[in-house]
C-alpha positions as CSV (number, residue, x, y, z in Angstrom):
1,X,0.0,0.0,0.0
2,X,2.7,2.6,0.6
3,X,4.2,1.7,-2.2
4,X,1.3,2.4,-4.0
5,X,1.0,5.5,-2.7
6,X,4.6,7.0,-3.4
7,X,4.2,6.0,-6.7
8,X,1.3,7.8,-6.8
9,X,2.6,10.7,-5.6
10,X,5.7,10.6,-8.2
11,X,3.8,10.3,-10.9
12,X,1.3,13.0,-9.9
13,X,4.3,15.7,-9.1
14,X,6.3,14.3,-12.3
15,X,4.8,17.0,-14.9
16,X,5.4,20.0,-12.1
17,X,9.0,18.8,-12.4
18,X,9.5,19.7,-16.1
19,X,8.3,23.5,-15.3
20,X,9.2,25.2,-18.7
21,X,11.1,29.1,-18.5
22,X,10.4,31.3,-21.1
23,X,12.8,32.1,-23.1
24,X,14.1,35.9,-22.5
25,X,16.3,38.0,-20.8
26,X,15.6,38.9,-16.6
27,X,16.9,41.4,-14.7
28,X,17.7,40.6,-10.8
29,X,16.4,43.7,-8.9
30,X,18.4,47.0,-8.5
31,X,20.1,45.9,-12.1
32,X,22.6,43.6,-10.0
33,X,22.8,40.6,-12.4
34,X,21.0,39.3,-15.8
35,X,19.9,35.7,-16.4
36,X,19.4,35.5,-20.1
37,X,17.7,32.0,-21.5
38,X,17.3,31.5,-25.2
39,X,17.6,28.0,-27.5
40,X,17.6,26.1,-24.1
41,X,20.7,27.5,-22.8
42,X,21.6,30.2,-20.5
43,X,23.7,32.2,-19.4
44,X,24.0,34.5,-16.0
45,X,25.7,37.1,-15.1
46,X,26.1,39.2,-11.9
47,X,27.9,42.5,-11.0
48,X,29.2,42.9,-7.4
49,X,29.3,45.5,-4.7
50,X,32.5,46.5,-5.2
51,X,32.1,46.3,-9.4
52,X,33.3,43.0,-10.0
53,X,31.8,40.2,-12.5
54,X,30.9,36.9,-12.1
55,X,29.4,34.7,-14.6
56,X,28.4,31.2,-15.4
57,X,26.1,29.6,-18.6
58,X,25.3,26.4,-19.4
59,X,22.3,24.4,-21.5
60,X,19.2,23.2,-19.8
């Protein structure tokens, strides 16, 4: 019965899993850092206090 029930539950939250982003370019709040996603890959980007970089992309 528990079994039954986990699986259940796995293949209930399965579709919530694969959440799709829209493709586009974000902006974190104050202008801080940009997370750009386009042809499933993105790329990040954030600008610290004292003015320096720090980025990171990959593909989804």
């Amino acid at each position: 019965m528990k079994r039954t029930i986990l699986a259940l539950g796995l293949l209930l939250a399965a579709p919530l899993a694969q959440a799709q982003v829209s493709p586009g370019k974000y902006i974190a709040e104050h202008g801080f850092g940009t997370l750009d996603i386009k042809d499933g890959k993105f790329e990040i980007v954030s600008v610290g206090g004292n003015g320096h970089t720090c980025g990171v992309e990959g593909v989804m």
